[in-house]
Every structure is written in structure tokens, then in C-alpha cells.
VODREN-121372 format. One record per residue (C-alpha): x, y, z. Coordinates in steps of 0.5 Angstrom, whole numbers. Layout:
N
<atom <X Y Z>>
...
# end
This chain:
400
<atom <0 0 0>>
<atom <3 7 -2>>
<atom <1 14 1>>
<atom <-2 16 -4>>
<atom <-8 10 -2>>
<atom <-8 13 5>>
<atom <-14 18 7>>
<atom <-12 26 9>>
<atom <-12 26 16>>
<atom <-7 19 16>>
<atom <-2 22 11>>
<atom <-1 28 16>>
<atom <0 23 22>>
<atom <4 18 18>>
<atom <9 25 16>>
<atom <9 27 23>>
<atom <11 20 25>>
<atom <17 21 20>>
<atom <19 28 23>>
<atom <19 24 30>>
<atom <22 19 28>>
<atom <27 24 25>>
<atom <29 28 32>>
<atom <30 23 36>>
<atom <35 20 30>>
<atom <38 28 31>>
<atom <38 27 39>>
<atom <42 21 38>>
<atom <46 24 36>>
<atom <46 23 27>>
<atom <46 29 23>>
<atom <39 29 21>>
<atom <36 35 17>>
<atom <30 37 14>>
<atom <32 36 7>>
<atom <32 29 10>>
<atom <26 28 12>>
<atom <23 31 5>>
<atom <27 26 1>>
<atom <25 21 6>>
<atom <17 22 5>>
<atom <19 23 -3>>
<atom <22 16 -3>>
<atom <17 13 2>>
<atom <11 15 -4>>
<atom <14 10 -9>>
<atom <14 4 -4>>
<atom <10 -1 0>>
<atom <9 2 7>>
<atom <6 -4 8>>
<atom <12 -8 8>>
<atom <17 -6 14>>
<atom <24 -9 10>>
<atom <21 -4 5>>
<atom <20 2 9>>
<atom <28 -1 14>>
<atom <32 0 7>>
<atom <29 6 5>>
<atom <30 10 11>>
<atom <36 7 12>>
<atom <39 9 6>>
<atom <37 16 6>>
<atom <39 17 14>>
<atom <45 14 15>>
<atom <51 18 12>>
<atom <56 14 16>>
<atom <58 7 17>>
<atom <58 8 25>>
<atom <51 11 25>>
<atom <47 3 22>>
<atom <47 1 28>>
<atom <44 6 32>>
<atom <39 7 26>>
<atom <37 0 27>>
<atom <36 1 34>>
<atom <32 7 34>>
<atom <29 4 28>>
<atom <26 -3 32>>
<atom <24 2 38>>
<atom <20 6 34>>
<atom <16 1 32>>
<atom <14 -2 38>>
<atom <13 4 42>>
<atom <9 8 37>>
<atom <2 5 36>>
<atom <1 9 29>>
<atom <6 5 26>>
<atom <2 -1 29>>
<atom <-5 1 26>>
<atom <-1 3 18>>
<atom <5 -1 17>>
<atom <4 -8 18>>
<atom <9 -9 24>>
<atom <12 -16 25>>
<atom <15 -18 31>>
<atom <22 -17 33>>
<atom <27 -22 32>>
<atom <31 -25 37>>
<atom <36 -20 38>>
<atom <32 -15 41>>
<atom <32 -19 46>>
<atom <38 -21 47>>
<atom <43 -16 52>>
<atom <44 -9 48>>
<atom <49 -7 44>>
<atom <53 -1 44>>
<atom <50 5 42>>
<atom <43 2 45>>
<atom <43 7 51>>
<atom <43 13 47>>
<atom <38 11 42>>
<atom <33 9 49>>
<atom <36 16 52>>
<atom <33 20 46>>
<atom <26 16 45>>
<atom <24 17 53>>
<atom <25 25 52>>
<atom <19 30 53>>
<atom <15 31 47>>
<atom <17 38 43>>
<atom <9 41 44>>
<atom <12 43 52>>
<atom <10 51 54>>
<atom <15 55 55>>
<atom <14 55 62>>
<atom <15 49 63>>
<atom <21 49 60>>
<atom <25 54 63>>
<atom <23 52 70>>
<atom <26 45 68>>
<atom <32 49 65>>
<atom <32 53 73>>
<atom <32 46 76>>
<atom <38 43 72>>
<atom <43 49 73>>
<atom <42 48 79>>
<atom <42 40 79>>
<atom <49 41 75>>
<atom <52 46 80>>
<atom <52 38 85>>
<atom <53 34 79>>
<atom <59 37 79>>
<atom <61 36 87>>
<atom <58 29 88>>
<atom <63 23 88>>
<atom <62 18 82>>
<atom <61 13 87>>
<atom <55 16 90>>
<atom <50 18 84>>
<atom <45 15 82>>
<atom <44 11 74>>
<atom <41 18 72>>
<atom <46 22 75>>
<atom <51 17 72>>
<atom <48 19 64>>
<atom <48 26 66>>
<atom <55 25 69>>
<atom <57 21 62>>
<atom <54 26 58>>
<atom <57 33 61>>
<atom <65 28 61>>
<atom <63 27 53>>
<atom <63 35 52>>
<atom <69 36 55>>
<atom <75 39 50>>
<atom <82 39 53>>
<atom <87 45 50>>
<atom <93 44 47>>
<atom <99 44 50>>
<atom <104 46 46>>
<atom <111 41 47>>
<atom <117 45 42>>
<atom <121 39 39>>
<atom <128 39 36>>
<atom <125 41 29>>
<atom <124 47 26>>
<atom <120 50 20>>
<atom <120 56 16>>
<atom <118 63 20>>
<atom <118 69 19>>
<atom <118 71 27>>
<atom <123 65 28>>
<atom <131 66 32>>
<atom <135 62 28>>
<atom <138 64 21>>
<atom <136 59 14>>
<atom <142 60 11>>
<atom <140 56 5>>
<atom <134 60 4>>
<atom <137 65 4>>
<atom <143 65 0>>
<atom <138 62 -6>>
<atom <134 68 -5>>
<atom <139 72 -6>>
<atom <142 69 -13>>
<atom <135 73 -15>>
<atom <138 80 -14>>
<atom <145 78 -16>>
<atom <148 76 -9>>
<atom <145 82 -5>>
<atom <143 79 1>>
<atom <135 83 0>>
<atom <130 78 5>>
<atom <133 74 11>>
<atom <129 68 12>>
<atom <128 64 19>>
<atom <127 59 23>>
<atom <123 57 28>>
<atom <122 50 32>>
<atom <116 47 32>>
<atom <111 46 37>>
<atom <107 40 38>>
<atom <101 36 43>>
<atom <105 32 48>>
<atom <103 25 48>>
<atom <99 23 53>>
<atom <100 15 56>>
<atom <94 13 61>>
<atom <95 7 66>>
<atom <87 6 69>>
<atom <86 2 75>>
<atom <80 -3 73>>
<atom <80 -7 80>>
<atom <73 -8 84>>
<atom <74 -1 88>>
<atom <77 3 82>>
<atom <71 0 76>>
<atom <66 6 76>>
<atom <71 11 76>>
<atom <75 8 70>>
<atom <69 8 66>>
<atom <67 16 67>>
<atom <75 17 65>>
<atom <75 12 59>>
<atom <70 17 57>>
<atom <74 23 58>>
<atom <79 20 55>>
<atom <75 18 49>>
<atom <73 26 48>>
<atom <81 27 48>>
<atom <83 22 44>>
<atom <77 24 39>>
<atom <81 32 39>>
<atom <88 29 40>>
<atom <91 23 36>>
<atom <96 22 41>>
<atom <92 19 46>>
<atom <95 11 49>>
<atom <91 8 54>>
<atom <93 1 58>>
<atom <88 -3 63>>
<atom <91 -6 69>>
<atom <89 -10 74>>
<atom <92 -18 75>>
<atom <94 -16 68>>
<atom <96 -10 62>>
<atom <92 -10 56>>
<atom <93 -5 53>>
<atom <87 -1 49>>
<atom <88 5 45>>
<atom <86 2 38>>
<atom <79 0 42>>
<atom <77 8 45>>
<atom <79 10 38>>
<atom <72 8 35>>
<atom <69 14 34>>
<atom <62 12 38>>
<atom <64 13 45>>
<atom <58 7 47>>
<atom <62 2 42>>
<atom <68 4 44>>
<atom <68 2 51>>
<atom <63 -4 49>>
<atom <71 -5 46>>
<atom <75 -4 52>>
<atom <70 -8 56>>
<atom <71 -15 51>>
<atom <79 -14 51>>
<atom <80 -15 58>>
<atom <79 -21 62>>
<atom <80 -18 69>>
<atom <76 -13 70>>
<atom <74 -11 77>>
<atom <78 -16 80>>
<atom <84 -16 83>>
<atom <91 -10 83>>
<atom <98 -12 81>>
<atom <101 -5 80>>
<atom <107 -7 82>>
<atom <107 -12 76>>
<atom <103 -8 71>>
<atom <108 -3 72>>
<atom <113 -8 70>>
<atom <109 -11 64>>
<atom <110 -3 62>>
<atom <116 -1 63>>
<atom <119 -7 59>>
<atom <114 -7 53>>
<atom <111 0 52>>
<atom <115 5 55>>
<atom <120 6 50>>
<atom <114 5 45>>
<atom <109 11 48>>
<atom <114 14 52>>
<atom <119 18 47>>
<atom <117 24 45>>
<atom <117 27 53>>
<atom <109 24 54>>
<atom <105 26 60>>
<atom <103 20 65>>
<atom <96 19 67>>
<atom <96 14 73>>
<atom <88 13 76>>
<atom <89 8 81>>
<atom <87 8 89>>
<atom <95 4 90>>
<atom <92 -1 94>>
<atom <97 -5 92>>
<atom <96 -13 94>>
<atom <104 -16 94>>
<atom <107 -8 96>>
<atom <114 -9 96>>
<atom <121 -6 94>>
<atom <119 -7 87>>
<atom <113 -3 86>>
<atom <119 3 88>>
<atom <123 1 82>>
<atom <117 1 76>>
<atom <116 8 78>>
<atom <122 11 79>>
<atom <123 7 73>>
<atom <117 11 70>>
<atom <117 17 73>>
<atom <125 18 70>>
<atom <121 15 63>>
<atom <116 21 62>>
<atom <116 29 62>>
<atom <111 29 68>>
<atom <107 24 72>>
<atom <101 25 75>>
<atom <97 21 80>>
<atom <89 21 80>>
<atom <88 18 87>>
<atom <80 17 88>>
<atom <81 17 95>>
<atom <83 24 96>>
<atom <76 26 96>>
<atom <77 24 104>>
<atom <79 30 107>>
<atom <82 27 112>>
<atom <86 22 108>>
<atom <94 20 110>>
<atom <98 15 106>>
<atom <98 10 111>>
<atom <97 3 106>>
<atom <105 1 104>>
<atom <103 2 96>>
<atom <101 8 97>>
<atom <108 10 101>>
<atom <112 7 95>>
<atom <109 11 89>>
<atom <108 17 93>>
<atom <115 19 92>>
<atom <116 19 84>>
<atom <110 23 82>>
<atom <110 30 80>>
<atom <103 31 82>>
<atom <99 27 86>>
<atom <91 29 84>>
<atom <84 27 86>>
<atom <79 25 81>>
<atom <72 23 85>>
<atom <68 28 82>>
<atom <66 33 75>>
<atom <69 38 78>>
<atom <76 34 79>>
<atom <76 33 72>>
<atom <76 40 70>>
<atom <82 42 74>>
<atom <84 36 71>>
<atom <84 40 65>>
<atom <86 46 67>>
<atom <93 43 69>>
<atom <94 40 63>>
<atom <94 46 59>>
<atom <98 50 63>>
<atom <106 51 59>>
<atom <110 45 60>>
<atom <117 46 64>>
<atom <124 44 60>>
<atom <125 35 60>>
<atom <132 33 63>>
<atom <131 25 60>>
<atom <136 21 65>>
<atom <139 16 62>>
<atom <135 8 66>>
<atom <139 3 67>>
<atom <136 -4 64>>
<atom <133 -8 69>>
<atom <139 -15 70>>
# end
């Protein structure tokens, strides 16, 4: 059955569906206009809407621009159909297939985030009181632990993590390029451009050094105490790698696995579905000292060259705390430009480093951090984005 055959009142209804089902694309986040919608509501007129494959290949086609935006369209796709009871009385619905029963998949959570929004006919009273309330609910997100909120919160806390952008701190390099500003004679240049005035050196060039973003090396506690803190910042280091390219990060908890090409995926939802399937220990036990190991030996030199910026979250509740655990960060901490340790437990005001993991780390870091709240986060940011100091490299003795 086409459009065409449907009477006035169901074709009006059967466009507003389509709008709807083309914001709640746009508030999952895909990139729909209304130059979609009139080509979907053109294509839609020339099929049988009768049919929902039809109807699925049809819109597919004209809304999904991107290979990574298929699978949320399919979930929005099979949500639609079974909460909105238009669609049941004028499309000829089938049941869903047994994958819709099954666990989510990535990408899920945001489709059901944007289906459940209030409906756009809301007064604009209503609205702004509601835009009252949420600054002040932002105001206590931005204070509250993360161990402490609610799974509302969380999502809220996920949402404004994702937004979050780090500045580019500039590292200068040994390698220099052309400019105009620079302190460096470019004697090459400028003698060949003084063979176009018979050898009178007219125009002197320069140089200057050029200047690039510090890589930035994570090394993320996934132990049962440390899981939901590592979960917000994998989503924080998911918006930096998405900006900053040279982004790696490591899991450890009985073992180091890293990571990096898992969180490059650009939804943030697949790519900790990702890192979740890539790693075995999650939430279980802690061997710093041995992930540190694991590290030093086979990463180090790999991530660590060009003078990166380590980012240790973990509580150092280390189990086997001995001489050892001393030796890797010593061994790290002469490895990297500067290493910051973001501990959760500083959000006790009364918190002492009594526990002997804690005792042994604490000596070879640069900057000892909480990293509990939203709020810990963005001065997070803000240290990152201040100037870094000069790097003496020390030479590091091969372990025998």
C-alpha cells in the first residue's frame, strides 16, 4: 500500500511519525535535517509501506550517512515500531527478531535516552522551569562522587564528560620549519633567494621549532574498587583522543592490556563495549607492581618517547607492595616528561598515605590528584593546558 491510497488525516499523521522519528535520530546523535525528511516522505510515496523491510532499506538509505550510525539507526528503527501504536494501525508490524531480546548492544542506551525525551508541544513555562532546576542540578553533579550517584546521574555525568575538550598544550620539538618570527638563521633559503638579486642578500629567512601536542600514556586501575571511576574517565579519554590523536591507554588490574585502538572507534558507546570485551580482569584483583612491569618493559619505549604526560588513576591498593612497586615508578617516572597520579581516595579530607603501596608510589610523582567528581576532572583539564617545564631525560638502567 502506498501513501497515495491513505486517507488526508492518516497522511498528516503518517508525516508527523516521520518528522518524530527523524528527531529522535537527531537527539541520538546523527546528523538529520529536514532535507532528509522531505526525501525520505518522497522515497516512502513510490514503495509499499506495507512492507517494513521496505520501509527499513528505504529510510536506511536516506538517513544513515556514516558506516558507525547503522547500528543506531536499527535500534531506533525497532523502537519506534514497537512503542509508537501509529505505525502498528498503518505499517504491517512483524515481531521483533530475537535479537532485540538479547543483551543491548553499544549504541543502545542513547537510542532509548532519545525515544524517552519529552515531547517538543511542551510550554515554554514549563521549560524554562525545567532549565531553573537542571542548572541547579548541574551545580551538585559537578561536586557529587561518582560512587555516590544515581544511574540518572551517572548518564548525566557521562553526557557532560563527553563534551568536555582538552586545549592543546603545545611541546616544542627539536625540528624546525619556516618563520617569519623564528630565532634561527635559514641560511639555505636565504642565500637562494639571494641568487634573484645577483647575490645581495635582500630577504633573510628564518627558522622556528616547531610545536606539537604531548602525547598522553593512561594507565587505568580496573579493580572492583576503581571500575566505576574507570568507566567516567574512559569516556573522558575517549573526547581527548577524539581531538588529540596521540592518546594511548592501558588497563591493568591482574594484567596489562592495552586498549588504544578499542577507544579510537568514534561512538563513544562501541568503544567501551570494546575495551570491555578486550579485557579479562575487569573488576577483579590489583598488581600494580606487575603492570608497571609489563609496561616499562614493552611500552615504555613505544609511548613514551617524545616526552608524554602519564596519567596513573588507580587507589594503590597494591596486594604484593614491596621493593619492586618502588623500582617500576621510579622507572616510569624518569621515563616520562610528567606523571600525575589521580587517586580517588582524596576525596576524604582526612585521607594519610598509610597503606604501603601508597607509601612507595608516592615519592616519584609529579602531581598527586583526586579524580572523584566532575569537578576533579576539569581541573584536570586545566593542569594539562598549562605550559610544560623543560625535560631532562635520565638515562635508565636496563633491569638485569
Amino acid at each position: 500500500m502506498a501513501i497515495n491510497h491513505l486517507a488526508p488525516e492518516q497522511t498528516e499523521q503518517f508525516a508527523d511519525n516521520i518528522v518524530g522519528f527523524a528527531r529522535a535520530l537527531r537527539a541520538a546523535g546523527m546528523p538529520v535535517g529536514p532535507g532528509a525528511v522531505i526525501d525520505a516522505m518522497s522515497a516512502l510515496q513510490v514503495i509499499d509501506i506495507g512492507n517494513r523491510a521496505d520501509v527499513f532499506t528505504t529510510l536506511e538509505a536516506i538517513f544513515v550517512k556514516r558506516h558507525e550510525h547503522a547500528l543506531i539507526f536499527k535500534q531506533a528503527f525497532n523502537l519506534f515500531f514497537r512503542a509508537s501504536e501509529e505505525w502498528k494501525h498503518m505499517l504491517d508490524s512483524v515481531p521483533l527478531p530475537d535479537e532485540a531480546k538479547k543483551k543491548p548492544q553499544a549504541g543502545s542506551r542513547r537510542v532509548q535516552e532519545a525515544m524517552s525525551q519529552p515531547r517538543m508541544t511542551e510550554t515554554p513555562q514549563h521549560q524554562e522551569q525545567d532549565l531553573r532546576l537542571s542548572v541547579s542540578d548541574r551545580e551538585i553533579l559537578q561536586k557529587k562522587d561518582f560512587a555516590q550517584m544515581s544511574a540518572a546521574e551517572i548518564a548525566e555525568a557521562l553526557r557532560a564528560v563527553e563534551r568536555m575538550r582538552l586545549p592543546q598544550a603545545e611541546l616544542l620539538t627539536r625540528r624546525q620549519r619556516p618563520d617569519a618570527r623564528g630565532l634561527r638563521l635559514d641560511l639555505r633559503r636565504t642565500l637562494r633567494a639571494s641568487l634573484r638579486t645577483g647575490g645581495d642578500i635582500v630577504d633573510i629567512h628564518r627558522l622556528g621549532r616547531i610545536e606539537k601536542p604531548a602525547p598522553i600514556v593512561a594507565l587505568l586501575d580496573i579493580s572492583g574498587s576503581m571500575s566505576e571511576y574507570t568507566r567516567l574517565f574512559l569516556h573522558f579519554l575517549h573526547a581527548v583522543g577524539d581531538a588529540r590523536k596521540r592518546v594511548s591507554v592501558f588497563l591493568f588490574g591482574t594484567r596489562l592490556t592495552n586498549v588504544t585502538r578499542a577507544l579510537r572507534q568514534r561512538d563513544p558507546d562501541e568503544a567501551l563495549a570494546s575495551c570491555s570485551a578486550s579485557v579479562e580482569d575487569w573488576a577483579g584483583g590489583t598488581r600494580i607492581s606487575a603492570s608497571l612491569h609489563n609496561f616499562n618493559k614493552l611500552w615504555a619505549r613505544r609511548v613514551l618517547s617524545q616526552g608524554a604526560i602519564v596519567l596513573l588513576i588507580s587507589d594503590g591498593l597494591e596486594r604484593e607492595a614491596d621493593s619492586k612497586l618502588a623500582f617500576e615508578m621510579d622507572r616510569l617516572h624518569r621515563s616520562c616528561r610528567r606523571l600525575i597520579w589521580l587517586n580517588p581516595l582524596l576525596r576524604f579530607g582526612g585521607f594519610e598515605a598509610k597503606a604501603q603501596g601508597i607509601k612507595m608510589m608516592l615519592p616519584h610523582v609529579d602531581e598527586f590528584r583526586p579524580v572523584h567528581n566532575l569537578s576533579s576532572i576539569q581541573e584536570l583539564i586545566t593542569t594539562l593546558s598549562r605550559p610544560l617545564p623543560p625535560h631532562h631525560r635520565n638515562l635508565i638502567r636496563s633491569a638485569a
